[in-house]
N, C-alpha and C positions, 0 to 999 in steps of 0.2 A: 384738454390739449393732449392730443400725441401724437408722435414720428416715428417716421418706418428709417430703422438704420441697416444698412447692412457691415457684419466682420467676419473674416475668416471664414467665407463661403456661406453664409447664411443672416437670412434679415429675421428681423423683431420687431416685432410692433410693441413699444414701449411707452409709459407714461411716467412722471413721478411718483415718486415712494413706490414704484414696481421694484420683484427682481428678479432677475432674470439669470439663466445658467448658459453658461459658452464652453462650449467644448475644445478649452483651450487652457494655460496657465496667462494670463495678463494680468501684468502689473505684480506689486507687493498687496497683503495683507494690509487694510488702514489706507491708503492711497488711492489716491484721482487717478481716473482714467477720461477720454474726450476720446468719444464717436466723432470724425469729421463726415464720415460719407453717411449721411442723411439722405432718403432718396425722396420723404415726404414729409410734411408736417401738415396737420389740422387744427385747427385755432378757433372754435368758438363759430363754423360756417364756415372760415376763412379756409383752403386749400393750399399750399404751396406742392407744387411739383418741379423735381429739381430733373436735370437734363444729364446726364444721369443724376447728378449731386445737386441739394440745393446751397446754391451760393454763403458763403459766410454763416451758415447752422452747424451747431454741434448739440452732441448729447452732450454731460457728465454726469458720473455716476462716482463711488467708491465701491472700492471691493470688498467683500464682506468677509469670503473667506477660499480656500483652494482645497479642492479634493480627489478623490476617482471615483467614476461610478461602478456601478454593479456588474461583475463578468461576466460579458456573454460567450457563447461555446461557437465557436466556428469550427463545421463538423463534415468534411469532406469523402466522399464514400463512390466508389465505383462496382457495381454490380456483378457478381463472378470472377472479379478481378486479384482479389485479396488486397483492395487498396483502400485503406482505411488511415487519414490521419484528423487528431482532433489536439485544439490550438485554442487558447482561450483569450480574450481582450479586456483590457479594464481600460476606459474612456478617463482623462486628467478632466477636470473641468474648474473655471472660475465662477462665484458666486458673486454678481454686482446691483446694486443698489441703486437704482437712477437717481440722482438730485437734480437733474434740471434740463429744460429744454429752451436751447436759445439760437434765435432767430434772428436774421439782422436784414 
């Protein structure tokens, strides 16, 4: 069994005991989180597709743990010009656990 969720501008195709990283901070460390907007669930053959959402499905998952990822160098440069600036990013991200997929 798995469903396609989408949060914070991006979907997952997730199943149980998966885990998955969101480029985001959600929730506390130890704590439940509930995916409502489910766009699809697969069951064994079974199909559900939801219009955008399927009715009455959620994920749940706990969070495992919160971090930042690796800096990337955003490096802007115009040719002849002397214009050179360079700016670096580190991504926050949450680490969650899926415990279950439910359907109603």
């Amino acid at each position: 069994m798995f469903a396609v969720i989408t949060t914070n501008g991006y979907q997952y195709v997730v199943s149980k005991g998966e885990k998955i990283t969101i480029p985001a901070h959600i929730g506390e460390v130890g704590k439940k989180v509930e995916f409502n907007e489910v766009l699809m669930i697969k069951d064994n053959g079974n199909t559900i597709f939801g219009q955008p959402h399927v009715k009455g499905a959620k994920v749940e998952g706990i969070v495992k743990n919160h971090g930042r990822l690796p800096k990337i160098i955003v490096f802007k440069f115009k040719k002849r010009k002397k214009y050179r600036r360079k700016t670096g990013h580190r991504q926050d991200f949450s680490q969650i656990e899926i415990t279950g997929i439910i359907k109603k």
